[in-house]
DRENBA-276153 format. One record per atom (N, C-alpha, C): residue number from 1; residue in one letter; atom name; x, y, z. Coordinates in Angstrom, 1 decimal. Example, Ala and Ser with C-alpha at 12.3 -4.5 7.8 and 13.67 -1.06 7.14 Angstrom:
<r 1 'a' 'N' <13.2 -5.7 7.8>>
<r 1 'a' 'CA' <12.3 -4.5 7.8>>
<r 1 'a' 'C' <13.2 -3.3 7.8>>
<r 2 's' 'N' <12.8 -2.2 7.1>>
<r 2 's' 'CA' <13.7 -1.1 7.1>>
<r 2 's' 'C' <12.9 0.0 7.9>>
//
This chain:
<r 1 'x' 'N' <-10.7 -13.9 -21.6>>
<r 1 'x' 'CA' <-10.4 -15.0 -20.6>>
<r 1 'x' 'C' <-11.7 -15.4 -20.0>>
<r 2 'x' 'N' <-12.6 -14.2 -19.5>>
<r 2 'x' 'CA' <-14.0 -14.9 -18.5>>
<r 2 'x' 'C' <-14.8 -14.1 -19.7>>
<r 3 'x' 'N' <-16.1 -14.9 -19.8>>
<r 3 'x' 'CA' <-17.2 -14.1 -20.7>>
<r 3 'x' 'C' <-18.4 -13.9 -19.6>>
<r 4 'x' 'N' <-19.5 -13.3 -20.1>>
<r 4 'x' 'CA' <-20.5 -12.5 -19.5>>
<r 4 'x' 'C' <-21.4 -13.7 -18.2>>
<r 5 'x' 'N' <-21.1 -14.8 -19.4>>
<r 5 'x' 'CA' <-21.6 -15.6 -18.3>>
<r 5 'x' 'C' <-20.8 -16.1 -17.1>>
<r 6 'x' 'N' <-19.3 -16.0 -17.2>>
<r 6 'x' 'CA' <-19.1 -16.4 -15.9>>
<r 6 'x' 'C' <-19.2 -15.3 -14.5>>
<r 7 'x' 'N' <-19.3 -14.1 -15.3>>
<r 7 'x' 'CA' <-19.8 -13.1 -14.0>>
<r 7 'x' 'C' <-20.7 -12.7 -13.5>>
<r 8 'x' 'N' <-21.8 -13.6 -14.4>>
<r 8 'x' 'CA' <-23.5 -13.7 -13.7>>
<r 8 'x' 'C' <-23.1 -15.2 -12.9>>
<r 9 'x' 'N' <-22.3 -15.7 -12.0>>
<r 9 'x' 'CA' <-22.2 -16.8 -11.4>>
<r 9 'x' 'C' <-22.1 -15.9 -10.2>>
<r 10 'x' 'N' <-22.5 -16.9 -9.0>>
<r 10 'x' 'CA' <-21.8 -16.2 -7.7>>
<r 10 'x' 'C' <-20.6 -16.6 -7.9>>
<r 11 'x' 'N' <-19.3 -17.3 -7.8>>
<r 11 'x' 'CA' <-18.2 -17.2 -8.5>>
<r 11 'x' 'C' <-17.7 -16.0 -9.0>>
<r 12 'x' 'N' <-18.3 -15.7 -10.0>>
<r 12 'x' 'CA' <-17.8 -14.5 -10.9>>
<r 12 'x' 'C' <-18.0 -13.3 -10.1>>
<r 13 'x' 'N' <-19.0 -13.0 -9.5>>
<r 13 'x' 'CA' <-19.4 -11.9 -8.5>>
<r 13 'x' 'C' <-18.4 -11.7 -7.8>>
<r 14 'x' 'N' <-18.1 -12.8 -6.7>>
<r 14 'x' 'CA' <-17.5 -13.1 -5.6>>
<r 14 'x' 'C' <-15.9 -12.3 -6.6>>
<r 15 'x' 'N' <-15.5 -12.8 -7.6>>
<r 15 'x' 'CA' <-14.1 -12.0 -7.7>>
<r 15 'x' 'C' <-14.4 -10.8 -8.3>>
<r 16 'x' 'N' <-15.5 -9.8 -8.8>>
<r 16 'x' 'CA' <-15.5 -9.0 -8.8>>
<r 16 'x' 'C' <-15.3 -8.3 -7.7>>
<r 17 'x' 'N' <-16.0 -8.7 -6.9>>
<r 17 'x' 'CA' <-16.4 -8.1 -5.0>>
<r 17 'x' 'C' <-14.4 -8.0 -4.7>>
<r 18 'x' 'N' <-13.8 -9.0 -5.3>>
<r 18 'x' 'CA' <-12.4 -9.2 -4.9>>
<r 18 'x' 'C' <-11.8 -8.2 -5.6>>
<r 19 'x' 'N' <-11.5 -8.2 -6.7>>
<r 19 'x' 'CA' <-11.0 -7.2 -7.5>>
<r 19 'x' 'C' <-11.5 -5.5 -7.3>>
<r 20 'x' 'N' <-12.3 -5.4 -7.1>>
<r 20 'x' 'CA' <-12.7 -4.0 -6.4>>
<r 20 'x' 'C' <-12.2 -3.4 -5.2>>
<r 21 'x' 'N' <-12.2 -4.9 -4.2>>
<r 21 'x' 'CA' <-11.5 -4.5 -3.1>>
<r 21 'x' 'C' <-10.0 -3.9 -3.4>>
<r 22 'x' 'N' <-9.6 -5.1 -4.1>>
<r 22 'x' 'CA' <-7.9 -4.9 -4.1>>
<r 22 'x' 'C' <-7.9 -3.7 -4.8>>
<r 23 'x' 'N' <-8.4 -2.8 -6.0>>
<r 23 'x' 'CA' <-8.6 -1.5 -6.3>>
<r 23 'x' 'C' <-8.3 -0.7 -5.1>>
<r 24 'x' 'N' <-9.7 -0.4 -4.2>>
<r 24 'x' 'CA' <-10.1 0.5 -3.2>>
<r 24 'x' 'C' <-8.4 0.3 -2.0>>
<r 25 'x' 'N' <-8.3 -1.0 -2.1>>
<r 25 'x' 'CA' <-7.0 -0.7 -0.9>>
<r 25 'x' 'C' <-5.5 -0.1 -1.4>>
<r 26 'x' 'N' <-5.7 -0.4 -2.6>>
<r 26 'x' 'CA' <-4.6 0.3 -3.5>>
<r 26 'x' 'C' <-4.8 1.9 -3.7>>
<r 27 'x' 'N' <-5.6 2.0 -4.1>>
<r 27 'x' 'CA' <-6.1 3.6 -4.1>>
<r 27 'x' 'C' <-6.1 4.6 -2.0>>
<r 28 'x' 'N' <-6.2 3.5 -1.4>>
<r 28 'x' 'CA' <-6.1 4.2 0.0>>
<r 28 'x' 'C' <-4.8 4.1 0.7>>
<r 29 'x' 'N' <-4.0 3.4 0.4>>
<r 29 'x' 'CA' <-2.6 2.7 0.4>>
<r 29 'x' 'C' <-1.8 4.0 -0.5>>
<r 30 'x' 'N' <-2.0 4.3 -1.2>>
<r 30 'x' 'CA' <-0.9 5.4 -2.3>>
<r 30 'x' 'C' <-1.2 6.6 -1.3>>
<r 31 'x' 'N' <-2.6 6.6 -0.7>>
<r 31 'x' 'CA' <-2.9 8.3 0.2>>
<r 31 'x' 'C' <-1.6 8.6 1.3>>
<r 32 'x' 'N' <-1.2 7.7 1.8>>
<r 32 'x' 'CA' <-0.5 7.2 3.4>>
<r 32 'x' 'C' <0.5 8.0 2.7>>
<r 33 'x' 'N' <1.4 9.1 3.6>>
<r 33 'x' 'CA' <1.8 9.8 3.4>>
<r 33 'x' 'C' <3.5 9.0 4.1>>
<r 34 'x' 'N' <4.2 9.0 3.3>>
<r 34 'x' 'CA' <6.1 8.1 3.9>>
<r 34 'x' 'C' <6.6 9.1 4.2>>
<r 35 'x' 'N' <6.8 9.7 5.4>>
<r 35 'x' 'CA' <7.9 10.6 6.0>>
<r 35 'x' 'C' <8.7 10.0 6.2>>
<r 36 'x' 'N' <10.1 10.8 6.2>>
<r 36 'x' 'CA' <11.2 10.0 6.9>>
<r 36 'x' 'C' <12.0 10.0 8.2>>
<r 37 'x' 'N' <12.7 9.6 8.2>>
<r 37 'x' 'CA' <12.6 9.3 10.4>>
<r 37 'x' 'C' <13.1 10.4 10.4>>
<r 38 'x' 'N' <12.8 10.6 11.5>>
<r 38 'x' 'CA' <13.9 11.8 12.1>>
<r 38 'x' 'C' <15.2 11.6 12.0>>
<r 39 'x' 'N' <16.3 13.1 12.2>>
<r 39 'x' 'CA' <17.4 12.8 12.5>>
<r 39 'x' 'C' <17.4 12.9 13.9>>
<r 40 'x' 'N' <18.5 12.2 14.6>>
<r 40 'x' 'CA' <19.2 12.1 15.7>>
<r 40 'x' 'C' <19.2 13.2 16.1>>
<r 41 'x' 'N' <18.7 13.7 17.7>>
<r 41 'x' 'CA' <18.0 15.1 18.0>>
<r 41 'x' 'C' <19.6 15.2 19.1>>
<r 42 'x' 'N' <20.3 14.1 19.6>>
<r 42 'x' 'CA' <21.1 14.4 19.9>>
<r 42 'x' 'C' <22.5 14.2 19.5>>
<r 43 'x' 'N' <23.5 15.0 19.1>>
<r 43 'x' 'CA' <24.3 14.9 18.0>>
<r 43 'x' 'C' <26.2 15.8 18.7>>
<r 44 'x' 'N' <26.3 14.9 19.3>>
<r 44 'x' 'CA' <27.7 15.2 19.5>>
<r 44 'x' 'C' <28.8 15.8 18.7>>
<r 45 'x' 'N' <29.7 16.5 18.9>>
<r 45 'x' 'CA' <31.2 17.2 18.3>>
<r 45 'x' 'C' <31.9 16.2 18.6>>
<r 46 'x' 'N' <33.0 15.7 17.6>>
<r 46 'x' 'CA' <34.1 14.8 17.9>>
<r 46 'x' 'C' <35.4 15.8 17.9>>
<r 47 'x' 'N' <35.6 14.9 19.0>>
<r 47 'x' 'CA' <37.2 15.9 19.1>>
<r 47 'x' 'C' <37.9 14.9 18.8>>
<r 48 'x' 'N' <38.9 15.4 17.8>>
<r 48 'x' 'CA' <40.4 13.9 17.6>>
<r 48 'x' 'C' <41.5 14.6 18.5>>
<r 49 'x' 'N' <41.8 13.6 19.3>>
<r 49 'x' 'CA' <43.6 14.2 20.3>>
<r 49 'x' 'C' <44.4 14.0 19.2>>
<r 50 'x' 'N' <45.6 14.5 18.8>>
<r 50 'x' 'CA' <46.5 14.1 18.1>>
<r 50 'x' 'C' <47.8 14.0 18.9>>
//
């Protein structure tokens, strides 16, 4: 799709610089650790009247 010469352009650079980034934030993005919420620390007994 792109040959050697389009990434000796600033152009070509500039999406290298791009593509690296979006790498680096994906790779620091997967670190972030997803816990899940708490449960409900307060937790009632139901009583049914019959």
């Amino acid at each position: 799709m792109y040959d050697r010469r389009f990434f000796a352009t600033r152009l070509g650079r500039a999406a290298l610089v791009s593509i690296g980034a979006m790498v680096i934030f994906v790779g620091f993005s997967s670190q972030i650790a997803v816990t899940e919420p708490l449960p409900t620390l307060a937790i009632h007994p139901q009583v049914e009247l019959a």
